[in-house]
C-alpha positions as CSV (number, residue, x, y, z in Angstrom):
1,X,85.7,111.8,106.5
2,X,88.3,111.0,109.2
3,X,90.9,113.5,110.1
4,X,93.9,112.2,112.3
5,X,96.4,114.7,114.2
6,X,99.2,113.3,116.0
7,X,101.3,114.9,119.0
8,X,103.6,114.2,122.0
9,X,106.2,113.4,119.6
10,X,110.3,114.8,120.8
11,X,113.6,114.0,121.8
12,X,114.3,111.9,124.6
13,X,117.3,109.6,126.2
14,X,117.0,105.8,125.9
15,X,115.5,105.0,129.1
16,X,113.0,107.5,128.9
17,X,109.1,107.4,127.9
18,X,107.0,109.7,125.5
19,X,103.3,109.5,125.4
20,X,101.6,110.0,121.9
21,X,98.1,111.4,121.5
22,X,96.0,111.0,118.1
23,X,93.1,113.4,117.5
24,X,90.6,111.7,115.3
25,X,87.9,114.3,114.0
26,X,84.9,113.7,112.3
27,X,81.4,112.4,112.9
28,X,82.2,108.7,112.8
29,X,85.7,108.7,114.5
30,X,85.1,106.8,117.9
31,X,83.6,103.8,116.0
32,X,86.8,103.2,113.9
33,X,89.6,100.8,115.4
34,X,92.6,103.0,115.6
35,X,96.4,102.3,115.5
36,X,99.9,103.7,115.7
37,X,102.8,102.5,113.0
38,X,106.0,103.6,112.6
39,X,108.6,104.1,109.7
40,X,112.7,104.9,110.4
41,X,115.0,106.3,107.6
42,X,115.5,103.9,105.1
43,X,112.6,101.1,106.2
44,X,109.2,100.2,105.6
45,X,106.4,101.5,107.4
46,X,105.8,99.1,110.3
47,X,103.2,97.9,112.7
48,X,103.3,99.2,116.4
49,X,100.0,98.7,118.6
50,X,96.4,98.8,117.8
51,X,93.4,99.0,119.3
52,X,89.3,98.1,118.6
53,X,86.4,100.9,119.2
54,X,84.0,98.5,120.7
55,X,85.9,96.4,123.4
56,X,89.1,98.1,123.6
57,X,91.1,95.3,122.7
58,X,94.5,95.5,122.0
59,X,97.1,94.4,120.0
60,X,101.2,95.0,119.7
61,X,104.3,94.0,117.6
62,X,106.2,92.1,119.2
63,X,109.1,95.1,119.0
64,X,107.3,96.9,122.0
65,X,105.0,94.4,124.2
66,X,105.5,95.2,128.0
67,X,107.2,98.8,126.8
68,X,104.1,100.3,124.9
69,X,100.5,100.7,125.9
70,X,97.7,101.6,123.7
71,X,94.5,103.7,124.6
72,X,91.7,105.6,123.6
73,X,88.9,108.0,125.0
74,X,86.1,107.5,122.9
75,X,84.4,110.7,124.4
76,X,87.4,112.7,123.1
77,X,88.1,110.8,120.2
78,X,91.6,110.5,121.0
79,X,94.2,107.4,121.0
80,X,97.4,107.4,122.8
81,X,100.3,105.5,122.6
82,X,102.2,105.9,126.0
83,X,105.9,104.5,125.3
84,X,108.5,103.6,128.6
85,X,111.7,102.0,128.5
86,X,112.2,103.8,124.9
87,X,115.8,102.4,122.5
88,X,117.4,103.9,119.7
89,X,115.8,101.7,117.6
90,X,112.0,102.7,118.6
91,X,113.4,106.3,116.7
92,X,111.2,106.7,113.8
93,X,108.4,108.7,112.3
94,X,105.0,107.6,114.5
95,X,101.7,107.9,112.3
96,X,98.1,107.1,113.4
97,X,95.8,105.3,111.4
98,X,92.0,104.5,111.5
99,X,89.9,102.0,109.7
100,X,86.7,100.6,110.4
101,X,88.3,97.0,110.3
102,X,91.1,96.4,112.7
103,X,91.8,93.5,110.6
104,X,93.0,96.7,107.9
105,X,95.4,97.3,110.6
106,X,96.8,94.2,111.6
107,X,96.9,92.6,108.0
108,X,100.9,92.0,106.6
109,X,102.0,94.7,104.3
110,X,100.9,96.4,101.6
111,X,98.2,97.4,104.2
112,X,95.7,100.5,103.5
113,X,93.9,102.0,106.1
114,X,91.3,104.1,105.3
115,X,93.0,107.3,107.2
116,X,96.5,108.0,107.9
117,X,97.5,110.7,110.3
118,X,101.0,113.2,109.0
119,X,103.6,111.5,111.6
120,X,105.4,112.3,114.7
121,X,109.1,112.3,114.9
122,X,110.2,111.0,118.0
123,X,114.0,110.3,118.8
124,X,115.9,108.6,121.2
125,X,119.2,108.9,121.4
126,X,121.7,106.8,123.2
């Protein structure tokens, strides 16, 4: 069992950044690739950045390439999302997810990671 517990998440003015940090708890957590989805008012849950546990690779929607970066300590079991040059549109509820295959993470919609973290709101206002 994987437990995921975002924070960072808060008000800020377009322009401005916001760094995310996922907690993953549990014996297995560093070995699970990890990733960060978002879902606004109204819309489907959507894709943001993920990341492998072995090589660290990364991947992004096209939505926030050059603006987000994704991380993650595997000694702390933590993944962040660090977000600069944030819009009004990047305002949503941020979850963390972990599966063993980041191919679960990646894959179009309906998608099922294995563990969802409870969300983040972050806002940007214009």
């Amino acid at each position: 069992q994987v437990q995921l517990v975002e924070s960072g998440g808060g008000l800020v003015q377009a322009g401005g950044s916001l760094r995310l940090s996922c907690a993953a708890s549990g014996r297995t957590a560093s070995s699970y690739a990890m990733g960060w989805f978002r879902q606004a008012p109204g819309k489907e849950r959507e894709f943001v950045a993920a990341i492998t546990w072995r090589s660290g690779t990364t991947y992004y929607a096209d939505s926030v390439k050059g603006r987000f970066n994704i991380s993650r300590d595997n000694a702390q079991n933590t993944v962040y999302l660090q977000m600069n040059s944030l819009k009004p549109e990047d305002t949503a509820v941020y979850y963390c997810a972990a599966d063993p295959a980041v191919e679960q993470l990646l894959r179009p919609p309906p998608r099922n990671p294995r563990y969802w973290g409870q969300g983040t709101q972050v806002t940007v206002s214009s």
